[in-house]
C-alpha positions, 0 to 999 in steps of 0.5 A: 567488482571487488571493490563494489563487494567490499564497499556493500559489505561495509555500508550494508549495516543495522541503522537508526535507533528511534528517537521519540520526537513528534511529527508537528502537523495536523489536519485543516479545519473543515465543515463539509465532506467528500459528498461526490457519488460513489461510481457503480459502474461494472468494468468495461472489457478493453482488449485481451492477450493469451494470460490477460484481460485489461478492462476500465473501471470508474468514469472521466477523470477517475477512470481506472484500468483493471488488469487480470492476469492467469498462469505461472509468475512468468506468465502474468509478467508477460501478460501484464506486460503486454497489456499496459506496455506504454503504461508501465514504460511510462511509470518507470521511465517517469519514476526513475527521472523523479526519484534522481531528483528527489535524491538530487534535492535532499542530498543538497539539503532542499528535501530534508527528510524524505529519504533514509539518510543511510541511503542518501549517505550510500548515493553521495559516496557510490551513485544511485544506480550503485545505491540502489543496487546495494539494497537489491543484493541486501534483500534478494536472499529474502525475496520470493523467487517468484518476485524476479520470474514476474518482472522479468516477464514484464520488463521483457514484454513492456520493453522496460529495463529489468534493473530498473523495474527491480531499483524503483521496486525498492523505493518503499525500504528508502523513503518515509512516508504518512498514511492512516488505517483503521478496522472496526467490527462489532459495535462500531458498524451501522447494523443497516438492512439492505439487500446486503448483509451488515458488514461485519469488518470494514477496513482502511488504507490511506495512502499519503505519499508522492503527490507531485510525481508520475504516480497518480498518471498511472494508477491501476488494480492487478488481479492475479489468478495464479495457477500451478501449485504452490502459487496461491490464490486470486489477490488484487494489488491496488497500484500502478502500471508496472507495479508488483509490490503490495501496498493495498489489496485484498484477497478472495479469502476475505483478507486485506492490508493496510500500511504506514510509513513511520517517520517518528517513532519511539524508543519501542521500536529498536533499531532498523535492518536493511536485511530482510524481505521488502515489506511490499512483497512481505504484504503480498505475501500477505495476499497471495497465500496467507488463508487467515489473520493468524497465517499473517500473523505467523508470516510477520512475526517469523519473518526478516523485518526492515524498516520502520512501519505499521501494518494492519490485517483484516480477515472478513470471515473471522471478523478480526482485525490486527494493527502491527507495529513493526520494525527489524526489531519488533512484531507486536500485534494490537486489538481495540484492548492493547492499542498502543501508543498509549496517550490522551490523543489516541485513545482507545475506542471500542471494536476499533484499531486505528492509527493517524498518520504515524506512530507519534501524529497526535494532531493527525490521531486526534482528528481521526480518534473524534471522526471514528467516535462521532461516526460509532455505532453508524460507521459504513464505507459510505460514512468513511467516505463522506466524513472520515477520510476528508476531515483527517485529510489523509490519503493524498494519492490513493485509498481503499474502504475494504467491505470484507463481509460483503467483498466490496472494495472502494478506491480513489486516486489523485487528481492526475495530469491534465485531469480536473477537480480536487487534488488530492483522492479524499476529495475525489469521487470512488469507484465502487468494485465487486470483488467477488466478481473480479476475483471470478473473472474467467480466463481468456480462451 
């Protein structure tokens, strides 16, 4: 054990200054959208245990199961546990197989570029279960308690291993990753008379990442109804069996995160720290208790940074949005006045923060910047839906269209194993949801 000690003490250091290269990709040329309906149908009742209710949303092959949960962390583990048991063994038990590969793949030099090379570095000279566990201990004392009573009520009631669940948790801090966000307000919106008010904040989350795992099998919106004080408010995690970390979600208090992974950053960002609190459980955070835009904007800039990333935050009753460029280093905060970077492919666009793919993506914002500019003044989740997301083909394996006014939230997911149509979720049908509803849902009796 000493040992083991010594070794993390000299591996757990600050790493990787940024470099300014550019990530070379861009979008295919394309001439048609995403024209799938949009599914409206209300959730189906499953089966419900003492603090959880599992229902099904979406039809076919875009089903999607809806979990809620009530009572102390401990409590909505074990319910989430027992709801989704199969499930959530099936996702860790798959996750760990593929990432013991993945590992295996890059350090031979076949999977250049999408782990931190500390951490491949960390594997080679102690082992991934050892590796792994270096990143818990470096991350524990910044971590919410509540985080370890809610896993290790769910291991325990899905019969998962607790280390297991709490290694493939770290997976966020480890790998690199291209995703796209925006919020628009204002000007850049349809002004449409519905039965519905105009929305006056709509919001992305594209999330581009592991499409040839186990994660599209499984995916999954957790809407937690904490109860006891100090617990905060009712939240949905958009996700998958087993998972706790924030990714993508909103809140009842009309708040919503979107986050990029950032592979090519500049020089702005300063170094990395494996210190800190997981950005997936910060974004909960972010979910859980933060009532405004400017309670995340104090959560971030106070908080013990990581690794590499953009956030954004929306706050529907404010009607502001917030891009976040953030590293151990910085915490800088962007409106449609100061976005940065600063260049002729990102150019500033009125009411609108966007970001494509990374920090330095000019093929993937270029695209973005022309379909958010094409679309002003008209902008819907309908029309994102249709023609932004498919043109900048981002959001390989999920994403989210936030209505904050209106509380409605649509999400698509990847093409699973075994399921039919396009691959990737930009191209499948989405899921319509009423958030105002789920966040109500009534506890079982």
């Amino acid at each position: 054990m000493d040992r083991l000690v010594l070794s993390a003490t000299l591996l757990l250091l600050l790493v990787e200054v940024s470099t300014a290269a550019y990530c070379h990709g861009k979008p295919e040329p394309r001439t048609s959208g995403n024209n799938n309906p949009i599914q409206q149908n209300s959730p189906r009742f499953v089966r419900s245990v003492q603090n959880g209710k599992l229902y099904t949303v979406g039809e076919g092959d875009d089903t999607i199961q809806v979990v809620h949960l009530w009572g102390t962390p401990a409590e909505m583990g074990q319910a989430h546990g027992q709801l989704v048991k199969e499930r959530a063994q099936g996702m860790m038990d798959r996750m760990w197989e593929y990432l013991e590969k993945q590992v295996t793949d890059a350090i031979n030099g076949t999977l250049p570029g999408f782990f931190q090379q500390w951490f491949l570095d960390d594997v080679a000279n102690l082992g991934l279960e050892v590796a792994l566990d270096m990143e818990v201990l470096a991350t524990e004392k910044f971590s919410g308690g509540y985080f370890l009573e809610e896993i290790q009520g769910m291991a325990a009631a899905a019969g998962v291993d607790y280390k297991k669940v709490l290694r493939i948790h770290m997976i966020g801090e480890l790998t690199k990753g291209s995703c796209s966000m925006f919020g628009a307000w204002g000007k850049a919106l349809f002004p449409y008379g519905t039965m519905l008010p105009a929305t006056q904040l709509l919001q992305l989350r594209a999330l581009d990442w592991i499409t040839d795992g186990p994660l599209q099998d499984f995916p999954q919106i957790t809407v937690y109804h904490p109860e006891g004080e100090g617990n905060g408010h009712a939240f949905a995690n958009v996700g998958w069996s087993g998972w706790i970390g924030s990714i993508t979600g909103m809140s009842e208090k009309q708040m919503a995160i979107s986050e990029i992974g950032v592979s090519y950053p500049d020089d702005s960002f300063g170094a990395e720290s494996r210190f800190g609190v997981p950005f997936t459980y910060l974004l909960r955070d972010i979910l859980q208790f933060d009532e405004t835009i400017d309670d995340s904007i104090n959560r971030i800039a106070n908080s013990a940074r990581t690794c590499d990333l953009i956030f954004g935050v929306g706050d529907g009753k404010l009607n502001e949005f917030r891009g976040v460029q953030y590293s151990a280093s910085v915490a800088n905060f962007f409106d449609d006045q100061n976005l940065k970077p600063a260049a002729d492919w990102h150019p500033l666009i009125k009411d609108v923060v966007y970001f494509g793919m990374d920090w330095l993506c000019p093929g993937y914002s270029e695209v973005l910047a022309k379909q958010l500019n094409t679309l002003h003044g008209n902008l819907t989740a309908q029309a994102a839906i249709r023609a932004v997301m498919p043109y900048v083909q981002t959001g390989s394996l999920h994403i989210a269209v936030y209505d904050l006014t209106n509380q409605l939230m649509f999400v698509a997911n990847a093409r699973g194993t075994g399921e039919s149509g396009p691959d990737n979720a930009y191209d499948r049908p989405f899921v319509r949801l009423d958030m105002r509803s789920l966040f109500a849902e009534q506890r079982p009796s």
